[in-house]
N, C-alpha and C positions, 0 to 999 in steps of 0.2 A: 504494500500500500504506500502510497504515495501522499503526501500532504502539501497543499495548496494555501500560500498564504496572500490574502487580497487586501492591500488596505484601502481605508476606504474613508474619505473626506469630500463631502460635497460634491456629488459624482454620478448625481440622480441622471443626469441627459445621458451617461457613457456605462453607466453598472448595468442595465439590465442586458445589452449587449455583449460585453465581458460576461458576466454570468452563464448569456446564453450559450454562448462559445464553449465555456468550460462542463458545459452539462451535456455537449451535444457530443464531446469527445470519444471517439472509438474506444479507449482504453478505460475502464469504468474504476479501478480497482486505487480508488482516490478518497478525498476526503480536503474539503474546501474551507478553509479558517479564515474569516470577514472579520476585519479589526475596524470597526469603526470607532474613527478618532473623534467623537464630537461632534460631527452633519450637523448644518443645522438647517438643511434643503430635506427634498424626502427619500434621501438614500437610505436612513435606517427602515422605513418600510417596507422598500424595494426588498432588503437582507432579511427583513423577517419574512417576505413571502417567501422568497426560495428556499429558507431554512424550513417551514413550513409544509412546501412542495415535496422538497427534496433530503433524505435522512442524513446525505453527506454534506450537506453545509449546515457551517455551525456559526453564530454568530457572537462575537464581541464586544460588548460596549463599555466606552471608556473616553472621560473626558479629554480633551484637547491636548496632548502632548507633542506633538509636534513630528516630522519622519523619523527620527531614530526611536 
C-alpha cells in the first residue's frame, strides 16, 4: 500500500479535479491523506465528501500553519 499525501489550502476551483484523478487510478492498493491547513473557501467540504464517498481518503484538519 501506498500513501498519498495532498495538502490542501484554499483549493476548492482545483481539488475536486486532483481528487478525481487520484481515485480514477489503475492501481487501487493506496490510501489518500488531505491535510487541510485552514481553507477558508469550500475545500474542506469538497474532503469531507470524498472521504465520505471513498474508505481510502482520510481527512485532516488543522489550523493554518503554513507549507512545512
Amino acid at each position: 500500500m501506498i500513501s498519498i499525501i495532498v495538502p490542501v489550502y484554499n483549493v476548492e476551483f482545483y481539488l475536486k479535479e486532483c481528487l478525481e484523478s487520484i481515485q480514477k487510478q489503475t492501481y487501487t492498493n493506496f490510501e489518500v491523506i488531505l491535510v487541510n491547513d485552514g481553507s477558508t473557501d469550500n475545500s474542506q467540504v469538497i474532503c469531507e465528501r470524498y472521504c465520505q464517498q471513498d474508505p481510502r481518503f482520510h481527512l485532516i484538519n488543522q489550523s493554518n500553519q503554513g507549507q512545512s
